[in-house]
N, C-alpha and C positions, 0 to 999 in steps of 0.2 A: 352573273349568268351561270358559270362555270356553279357554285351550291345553290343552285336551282337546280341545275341539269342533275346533281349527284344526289338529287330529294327525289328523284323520277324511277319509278320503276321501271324491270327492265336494263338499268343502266349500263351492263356491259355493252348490250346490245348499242344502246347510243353513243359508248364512249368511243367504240370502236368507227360507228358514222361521223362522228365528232372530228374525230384525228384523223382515219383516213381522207377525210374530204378537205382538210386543212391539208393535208399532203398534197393533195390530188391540184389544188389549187396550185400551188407552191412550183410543183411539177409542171404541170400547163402553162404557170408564168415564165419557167423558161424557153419554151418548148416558142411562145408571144417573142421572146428575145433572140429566137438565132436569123443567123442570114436567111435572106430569099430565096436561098439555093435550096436549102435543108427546108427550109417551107413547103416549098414545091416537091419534093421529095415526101412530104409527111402529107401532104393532101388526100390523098389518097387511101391513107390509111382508116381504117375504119373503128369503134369503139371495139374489137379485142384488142386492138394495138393498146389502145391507150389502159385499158383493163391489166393486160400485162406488163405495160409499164407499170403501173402503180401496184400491182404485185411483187415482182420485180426489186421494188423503190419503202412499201411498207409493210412493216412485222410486228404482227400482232400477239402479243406472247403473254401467260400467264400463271399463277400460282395458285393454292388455296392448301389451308393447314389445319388441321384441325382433331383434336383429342380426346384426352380424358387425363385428369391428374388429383391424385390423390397425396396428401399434405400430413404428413403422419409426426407431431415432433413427440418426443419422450414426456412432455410434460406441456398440458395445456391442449385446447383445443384440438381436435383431429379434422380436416377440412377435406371435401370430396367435389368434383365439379367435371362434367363436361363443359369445351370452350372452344372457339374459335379464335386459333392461333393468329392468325392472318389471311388475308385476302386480296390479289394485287394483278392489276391489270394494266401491263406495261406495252406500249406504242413507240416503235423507232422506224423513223422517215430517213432513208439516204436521199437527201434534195437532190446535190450532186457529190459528184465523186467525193469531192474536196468538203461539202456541208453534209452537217449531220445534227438530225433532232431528237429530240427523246424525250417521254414522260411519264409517271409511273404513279397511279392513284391507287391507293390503299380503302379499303372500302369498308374496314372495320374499325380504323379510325376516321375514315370522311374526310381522308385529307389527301391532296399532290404533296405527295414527297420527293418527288423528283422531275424537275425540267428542267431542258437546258439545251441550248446549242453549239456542237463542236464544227471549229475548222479546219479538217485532215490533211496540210500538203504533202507530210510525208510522215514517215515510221518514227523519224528522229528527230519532229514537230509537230506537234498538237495542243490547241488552246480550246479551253471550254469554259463558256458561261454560263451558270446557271446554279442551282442545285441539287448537290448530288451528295452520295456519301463520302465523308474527309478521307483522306489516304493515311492515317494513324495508323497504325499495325495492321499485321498480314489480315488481321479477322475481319476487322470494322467492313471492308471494301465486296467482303464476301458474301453471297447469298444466301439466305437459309436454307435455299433448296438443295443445295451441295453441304452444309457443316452437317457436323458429326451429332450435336446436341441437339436435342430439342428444343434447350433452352433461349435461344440456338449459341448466344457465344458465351466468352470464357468470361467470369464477372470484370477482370479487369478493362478487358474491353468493353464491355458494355458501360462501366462506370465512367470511366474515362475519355469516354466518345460522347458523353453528352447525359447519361443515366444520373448522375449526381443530383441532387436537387438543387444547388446552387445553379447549375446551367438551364437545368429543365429541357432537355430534350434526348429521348429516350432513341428519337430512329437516328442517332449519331452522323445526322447529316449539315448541311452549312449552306448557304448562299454565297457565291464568290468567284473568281480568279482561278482557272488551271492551265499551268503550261504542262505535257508530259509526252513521254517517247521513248523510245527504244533506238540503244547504239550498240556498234560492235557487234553487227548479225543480232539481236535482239539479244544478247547477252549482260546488258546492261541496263535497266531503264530507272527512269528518272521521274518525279514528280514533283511539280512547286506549287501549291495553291495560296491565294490570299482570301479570307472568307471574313465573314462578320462578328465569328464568336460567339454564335446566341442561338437562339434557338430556329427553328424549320418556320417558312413561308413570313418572317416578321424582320422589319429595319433594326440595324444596328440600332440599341442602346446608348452604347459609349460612344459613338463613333469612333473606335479603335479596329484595328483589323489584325486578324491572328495570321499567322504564318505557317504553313504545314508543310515539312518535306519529305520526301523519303524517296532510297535508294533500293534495287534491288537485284542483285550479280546473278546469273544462273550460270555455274563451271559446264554443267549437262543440262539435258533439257527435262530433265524428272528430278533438280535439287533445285532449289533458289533459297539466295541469305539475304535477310530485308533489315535495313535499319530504317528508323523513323521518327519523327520528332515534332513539337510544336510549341511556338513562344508566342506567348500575347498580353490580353486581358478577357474579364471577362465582365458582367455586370451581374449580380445575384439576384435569378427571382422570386428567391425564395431561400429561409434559413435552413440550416443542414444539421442536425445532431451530429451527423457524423465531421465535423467540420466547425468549432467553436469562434476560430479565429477572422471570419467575414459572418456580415450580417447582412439581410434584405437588403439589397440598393444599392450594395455596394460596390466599385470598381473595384476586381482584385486581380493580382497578377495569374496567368492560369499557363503552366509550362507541362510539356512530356517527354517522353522517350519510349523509345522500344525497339527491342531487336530479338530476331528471330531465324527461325526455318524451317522448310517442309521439302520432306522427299516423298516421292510415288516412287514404286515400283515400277510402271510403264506412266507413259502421256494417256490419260483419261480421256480428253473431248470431253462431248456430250453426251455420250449416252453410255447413263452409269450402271446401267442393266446389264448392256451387254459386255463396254468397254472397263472392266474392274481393276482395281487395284489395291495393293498395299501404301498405306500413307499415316506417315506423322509429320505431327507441326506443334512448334513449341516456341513458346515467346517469351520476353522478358519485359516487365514494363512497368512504368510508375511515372510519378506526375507531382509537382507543386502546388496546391492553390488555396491562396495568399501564406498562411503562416502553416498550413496542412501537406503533410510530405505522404504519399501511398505509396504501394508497391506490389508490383504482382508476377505469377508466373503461370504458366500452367501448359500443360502436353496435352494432344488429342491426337488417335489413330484411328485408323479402319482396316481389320483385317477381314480378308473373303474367305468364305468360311466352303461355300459348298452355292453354285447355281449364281443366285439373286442374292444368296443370304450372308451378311456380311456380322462381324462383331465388332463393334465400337465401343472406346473407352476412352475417359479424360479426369487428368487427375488438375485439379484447378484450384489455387492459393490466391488470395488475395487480403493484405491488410490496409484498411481504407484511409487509416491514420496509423502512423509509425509511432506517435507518442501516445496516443491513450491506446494502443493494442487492440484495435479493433479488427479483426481476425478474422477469417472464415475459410474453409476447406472444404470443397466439393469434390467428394470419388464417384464419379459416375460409369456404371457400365453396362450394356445392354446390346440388342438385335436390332437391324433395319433388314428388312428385304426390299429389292428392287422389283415394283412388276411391271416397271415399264418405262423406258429413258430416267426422266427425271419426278417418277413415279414411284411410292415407295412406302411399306409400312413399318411403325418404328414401336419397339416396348425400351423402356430404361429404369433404371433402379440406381438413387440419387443418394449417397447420404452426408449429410452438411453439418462441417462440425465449427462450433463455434469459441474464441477465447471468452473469458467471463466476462473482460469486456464488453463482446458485443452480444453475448446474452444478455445483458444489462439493456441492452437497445431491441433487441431481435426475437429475442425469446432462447428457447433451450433448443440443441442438438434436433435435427429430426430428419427422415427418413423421405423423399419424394420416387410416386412411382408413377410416370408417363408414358400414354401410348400415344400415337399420332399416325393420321392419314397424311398423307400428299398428295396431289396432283396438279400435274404440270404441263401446259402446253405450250 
């Protein structure tokens, strides 16, 4: 039903009748459950009540990205394209206080990338089922609509969150298990997931289940230090140049790490128009899988420049294999401006250097120039 509905034009339109009226039901089935007293009390009530209940109860929010990039290397092909980066139309239901729903359809791949329902009893307890992005480094967990790149993250995280081709899955998400929360005045929180290892909206393979933790201390409310990690396995769906030592099908062990930080100048919120800041965030991280060791690092800032107009830069390492030297270095730096909350137009200028190694795989050294729209409601 659900790719029928997303074959239909129109669809924002229906996704949003879709979910709010799954809400709305949801809602009114409690409303069936309370005492006689409170019945009687709500009789009365007439449809604005229940209109701003479910206003009230659901948030309709969304994304859309979209550029122009031109692909320049020193040798070989020169490539030029406009694209659409993405497109995403996310629905979150507070049932009650304590449940909470969420879903998030991507429209430019045609897929749910995210559903899931949490149950809040308090700051310093919360479980969620469903799928959602893993909690692996500070970036994975991040939205594009806030990072600094276009790209939007740093390669090691994106490789390492699922990019690989031995996992095969690019939006670094998982099906599975969260317990997380915040202790000590929200100065500590905590994350444990167990997930399936494989790829977005598909049953474990192996039947084995990965393990992802991570901590994150904040001294003030404009620093946080994160460490992170994950032990497991994984199944291969596919062979990797970058990775000799597992082949298609096979069960191999798949482990990480990372650790990090990010300071702002002040607390941002939401609105990065008006509310701006200074910020860097820098990480460290690498990974095992089976006989293949990576490693990566990389910093990204944002400095405000004047108004809306901010300067952003990231200097990004990543070696995909530690014994055959496959290398790469991305200096990126360029303009966003802000025209409106989380509204925003972006120029960057990319240049990607590679060991011979991984020209051997990749091609030669070259140059990428990106613009991009935003908009967000």
């Amino acid at each position: 039903v659900l790719k029928q509905l997303f074959a239909l034009p129109n669809i924002s339109y229906l996704m949003k009748k879709l979910f709010t009226t799954i809400a709305a039901l949801l809602i009114a089935s409690i409303g069936v459950a309370e005492t006689t007293e409170t019945q009687n009390v709500n009789d009365g009530k007439d449809l604005n009540y229940w209109a701003k209940e479910l206003a009230s109860r659901v948030k309709v929010r969304g994304y859309a990205q979209a550029g122009y990039t031109a692909t320049l290397p020193e040798e070989g092909e020169k490539k030029n394209t406009f694209d659409m980066k993405r497109v995403v139309l996310m629905v979150g239901a507070e049932i009650t206080p304590e449940f909470y729903a969420f879903f998030m359809h991507e429209f430019k791949l045609k897929d749910m990338q995210e559903y899931y329902l949490e149950y809040r009893p308090s700051k310093a307890f919360n479980l969620r089922f469903g799928q959602s992005k893993i909690e692996y480094t500070m970036e994975n967990p991040m939205s594009p609509c806030v990072l600094e790149s276009i790209g939007p993250m740093a390669q090691g995280v994106f490789w390492l969150c699922g990019y690989d081709p031995l996992i095969g899955n690019p939006a670094g998400r998982d099906m599975g298990l969260m317990v997380y929360g915040d202790l000590f005045n929200n100065k500590l929180g905590y994350v444990l997931e167990v997930v399936n290892g494989g790829q977005t909206n598909a049953s474990d393979r192996d039947n084995r289940k990965n393990v992802i933790g991570k901590l994150e201390f904040k001294p003030m409310p404009n620093l946080r230090l994160s460490v992170s990690g994950q032990i497991g396995y994984g199944t291969a769906v596919a062979d990797s140049k970058y990775n000799l030592t597992v082949r298609e099908g096979e069960i191999y062990r798949q482990n990480r790490y990372a650790a990090g930080a990010e300071w702002k100048s002040k607390a941002t919120g939401n609105d990065f128009h008006k509310n701006r800041c200074a910020m860097v965030r820098t990480e460290v991280l690498g990974g095992k899988d089976g006989g293949c060791k990576s490693f990566g690092a990389y910093v990204s800032s944002s400095i405000p420049l004047y108004k809306g107009l901010d300067l952003v830069w990231m200097a990004d390492y990543m070696n995909y294999n530690t014994d055959m030297g496959l290398k790469k270095t991305n200096l990126m730096a360029g303009l966003q401006y802000w025209i409106f909350k989380k509204c925003r137009l972006q120029a960057q200028y990319t240049y990607s250097a590679r060991s011979t190694a991984m020209k051997a795989l990749e091609g030669a050294n070259q140059s990428i120039i990106q613009t991009q729209i935003q908009v967000a409601f």
